[in-house]
C-alpha positions, -999 to 999 in steps of 0.1 A, spaced: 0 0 0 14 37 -8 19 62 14 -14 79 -1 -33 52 2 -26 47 40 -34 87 44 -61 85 29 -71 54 52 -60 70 83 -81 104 73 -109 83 62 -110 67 97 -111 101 114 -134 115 96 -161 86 105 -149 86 145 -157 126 142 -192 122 128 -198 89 147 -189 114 179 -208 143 169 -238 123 161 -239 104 195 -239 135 213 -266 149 190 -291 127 202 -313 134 226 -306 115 258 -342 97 259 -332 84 225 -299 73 234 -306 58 265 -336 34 243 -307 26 223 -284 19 258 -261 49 243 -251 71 271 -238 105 256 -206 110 279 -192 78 263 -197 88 227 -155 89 222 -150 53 234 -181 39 215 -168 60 179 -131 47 190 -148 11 192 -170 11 158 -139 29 139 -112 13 146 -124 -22 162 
């Protein structure tokens, strides 16, 4: 794999843990506690789905 190709990867990646972040703290905590979501851990729970 290139060096582009693994940036591109790596940038890829971020980009999903931001918006996997940002939308976990968007929801409204009735909503994310029905889905057993609790807001406050939204970084480990993106770091989780992202990366594995």
């Amino acid at each position: 794999m290139t060096t582009f190709n693994k940036l591109r990867t790596v940038l890829a990646k971020r980009a999903a843990y931001n918006r996997t972040v940002t939308e976990i703290r968007s929801l409204p905590l009735d909503i994310a506690l029905d889905l057993d979501l609790y807001p406050g851990d939204a970084k480990r729970i993106a770091r989780q789905a992202v990366y594995g």
